[in-house]
C-alpha positions in Angstrom: 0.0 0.0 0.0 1.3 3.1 -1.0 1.9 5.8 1.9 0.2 8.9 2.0 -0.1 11.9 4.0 -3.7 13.6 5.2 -4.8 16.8 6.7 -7.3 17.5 8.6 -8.0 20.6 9.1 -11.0 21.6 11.6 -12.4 23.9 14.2 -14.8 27.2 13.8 -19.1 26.9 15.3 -19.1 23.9 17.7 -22.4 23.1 16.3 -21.2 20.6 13.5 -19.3 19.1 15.5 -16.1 19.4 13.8 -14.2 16.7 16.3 -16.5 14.2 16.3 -17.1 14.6 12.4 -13.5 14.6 11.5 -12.8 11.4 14.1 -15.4 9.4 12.7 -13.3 9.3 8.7 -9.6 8.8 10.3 -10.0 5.2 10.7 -11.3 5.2 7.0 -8.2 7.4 6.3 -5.4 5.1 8.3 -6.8 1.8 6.5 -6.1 3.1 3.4 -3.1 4.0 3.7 -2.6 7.6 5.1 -1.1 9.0 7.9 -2.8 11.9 9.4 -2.5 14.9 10.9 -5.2 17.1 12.7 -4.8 21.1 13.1 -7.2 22.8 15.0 -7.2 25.4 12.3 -5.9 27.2 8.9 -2.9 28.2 10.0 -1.1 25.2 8.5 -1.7 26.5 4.9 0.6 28.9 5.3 3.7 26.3 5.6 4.1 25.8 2.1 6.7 23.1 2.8 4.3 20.9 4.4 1.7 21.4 2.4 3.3 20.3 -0.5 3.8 17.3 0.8 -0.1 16.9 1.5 -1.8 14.4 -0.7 -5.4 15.3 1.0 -6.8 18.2 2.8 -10.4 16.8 4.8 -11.5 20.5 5.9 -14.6 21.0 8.9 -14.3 24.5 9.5 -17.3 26.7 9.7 -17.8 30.4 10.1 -14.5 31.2 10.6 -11.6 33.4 9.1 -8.6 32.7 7.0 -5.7 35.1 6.9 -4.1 36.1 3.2 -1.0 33.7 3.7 -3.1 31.0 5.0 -5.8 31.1 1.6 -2.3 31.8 -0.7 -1.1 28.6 0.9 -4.0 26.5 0.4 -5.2 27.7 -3.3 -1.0 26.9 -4.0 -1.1 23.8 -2.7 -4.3 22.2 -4.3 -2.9 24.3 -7.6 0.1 22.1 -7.3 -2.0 18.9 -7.0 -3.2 18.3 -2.8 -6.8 17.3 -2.9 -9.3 18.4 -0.6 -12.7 17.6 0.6 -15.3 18.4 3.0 -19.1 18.4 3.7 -21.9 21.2 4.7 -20.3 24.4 6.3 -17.2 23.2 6.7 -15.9 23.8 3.7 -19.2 25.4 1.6 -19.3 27.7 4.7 -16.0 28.0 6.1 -14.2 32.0 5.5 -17.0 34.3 4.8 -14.1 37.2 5.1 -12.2 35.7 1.6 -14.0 35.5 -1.7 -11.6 34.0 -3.5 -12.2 31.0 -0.8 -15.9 31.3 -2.7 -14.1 30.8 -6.1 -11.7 28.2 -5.3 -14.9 26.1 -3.5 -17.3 27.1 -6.5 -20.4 26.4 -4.2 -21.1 28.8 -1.0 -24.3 27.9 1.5 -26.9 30.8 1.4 -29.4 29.8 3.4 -31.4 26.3 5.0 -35.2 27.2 5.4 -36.3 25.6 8.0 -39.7 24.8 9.6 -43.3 26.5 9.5 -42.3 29.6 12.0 -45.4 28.2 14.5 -43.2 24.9 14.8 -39.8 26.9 15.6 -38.4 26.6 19.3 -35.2 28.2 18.8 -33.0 25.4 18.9 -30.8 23.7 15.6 -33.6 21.7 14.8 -35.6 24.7 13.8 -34.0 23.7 10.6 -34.1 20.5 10.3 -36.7 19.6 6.9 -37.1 16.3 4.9 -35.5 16.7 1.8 -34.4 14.2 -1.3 -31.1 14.2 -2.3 -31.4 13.6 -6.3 -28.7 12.0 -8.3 -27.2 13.4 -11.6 -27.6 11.1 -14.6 -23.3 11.7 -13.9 -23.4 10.1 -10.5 -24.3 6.6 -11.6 -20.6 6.1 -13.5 -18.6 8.4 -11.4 -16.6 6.6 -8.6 -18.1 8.9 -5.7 -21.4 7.9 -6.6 -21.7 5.0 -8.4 -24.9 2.3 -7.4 -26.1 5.1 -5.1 -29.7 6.1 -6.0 -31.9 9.1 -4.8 -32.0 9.3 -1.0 -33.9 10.9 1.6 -32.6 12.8 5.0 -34.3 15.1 7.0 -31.5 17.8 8.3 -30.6 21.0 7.3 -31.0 21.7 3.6 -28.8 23.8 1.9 -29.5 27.1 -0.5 -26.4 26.7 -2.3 -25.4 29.6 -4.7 -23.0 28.3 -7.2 -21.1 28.7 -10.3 -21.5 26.5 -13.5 -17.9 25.1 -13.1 -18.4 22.6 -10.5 -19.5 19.5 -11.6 -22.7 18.3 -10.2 -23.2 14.6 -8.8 -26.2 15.4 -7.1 -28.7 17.9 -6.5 -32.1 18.9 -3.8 -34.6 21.3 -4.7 -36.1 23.4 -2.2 -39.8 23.4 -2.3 -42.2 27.1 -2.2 -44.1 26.5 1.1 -47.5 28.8 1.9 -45.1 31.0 3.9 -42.0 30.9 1.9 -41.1 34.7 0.2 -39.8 32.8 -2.9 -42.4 31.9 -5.7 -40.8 29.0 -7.5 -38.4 26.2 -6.7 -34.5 26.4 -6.5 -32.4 23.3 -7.0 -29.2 23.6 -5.4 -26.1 21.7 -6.0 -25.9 18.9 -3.0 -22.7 17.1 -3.7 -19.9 18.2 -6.7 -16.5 18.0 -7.9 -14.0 20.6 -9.3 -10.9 20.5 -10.6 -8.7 23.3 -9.7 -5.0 23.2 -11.1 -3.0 19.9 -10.9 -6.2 19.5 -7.6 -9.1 17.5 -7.5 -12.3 19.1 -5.0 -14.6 17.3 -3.4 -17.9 19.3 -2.1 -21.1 17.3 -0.2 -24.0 19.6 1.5 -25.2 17.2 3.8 -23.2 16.3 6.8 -24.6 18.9 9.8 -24.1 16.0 12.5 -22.7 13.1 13.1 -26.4 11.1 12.6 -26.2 12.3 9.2 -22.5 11.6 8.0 -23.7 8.2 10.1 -26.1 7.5 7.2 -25.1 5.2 5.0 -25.4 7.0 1.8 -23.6 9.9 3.4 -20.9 7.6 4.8 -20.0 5.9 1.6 -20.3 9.3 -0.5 -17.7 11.3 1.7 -15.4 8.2 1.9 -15.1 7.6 -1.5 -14.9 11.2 -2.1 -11.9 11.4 0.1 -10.1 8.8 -1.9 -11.6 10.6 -5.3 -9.9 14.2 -4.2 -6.5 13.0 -2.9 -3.6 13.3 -5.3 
């Protein structure tokens, strides 16, 4: 087996769990080879003699910020060839403060409309909706995706706004409730791929808690993706 070397990259709102997401894919990570590391934010990037000897980036990092040599180091090293992948805000939601994060990504989360406002209590769950993730005629070839039909969660479901060069392996379309402002539906990329430079990106929406990345469809996506992205 050949060795390889993975970072993980986490930290930012404590709410997606970005310790107990990331812990749950290093064992997936170790048995295939890969020795990891775990920062507890960007910082790394900015060593651009590590990083080029990164063959994966796994980023869960939401809401925070990323200093200029820290996003310079990162767009450099997946330029030169380092993968990286990631699911929901940590990485479609991770450094509102840089838009050329935005550009490198190709997919930032707008929005999750949640509940009937009668049904809200305040809490995460506000936002929690039953969606279906839908597959692109793409995914049933592509390695990521492959013998995985349309699924069903109920979590948060994410308003993406995106560019047209990401490549889409699934999508979920957010429905027009009675008290919705919007008057028709959006469909939102929900997992996608980009290839930026020598570097391969992988993107997946769903992932808010562990129960979710615990689904099996989820599971199996992100963990192949991870494999898909690396160099």
């Amino acid at each position: 087996m050949n060795h390889k070397n993975a970072l993980i990259v986490r930290g930012g709102w404590d709410g997606h769990q970005p310790v107990e997401a990331t812990n749950l894919f290093i064992p997936h990570l170790e048995a295939n080879g890969y020795t990891v590391r775990v920062e507890e934010g960007p910082a790394v990037y900015a060593d651009a003699g590590y990083m080029a000897t990164v063959d994966l980036l796994v980023q869960c990092n939401t809401m925070n910020t990323i200093e200029r040599l820290e996003f310079e180091g990162l767009r450099a090293a997946i330029e030169a060839g380092t993968g990286m992948a990631g699911w929901h805000g940590g990485i479609a939601d991770s450094y509102r403060n840089n838009s050329d994060y935005l550009h490198l990504i190709g997919g930032q989360f707008a929005c999750h409309p949640g509940k009937h406002p009668d049904e809200r209590t305040g809490g995460q769950g506000d936002n929690y909706v039953p969606y279906t993730v839908n597959m692109a005629p793409s995914a049933a070839t592509h390695p990521i995706t492959e013998g995985i039909g349309d699924f069903e969660l109920t979590t948060e479901q994410y308003w993406v706004l995106a560019d047209s060069y990401i490549d889409v392996l699934a999508t979920t379309t957010q429905k027009v409730r009675e008290w919705d402002p919007w008057h028709r539906e959006v469909t939102s990329p929900a997992i996608w791929t980009r290839q930026w430079g020598k570097g391969r990106i992988f993107v997946t929406t769903p992932g808010h808690h562990v129960d979710i990345l615990q689904n099996s469809n989820v599971k199996t996506i992100i963990e192949r993706g991870m494999l898909w992205a690396s160099r």
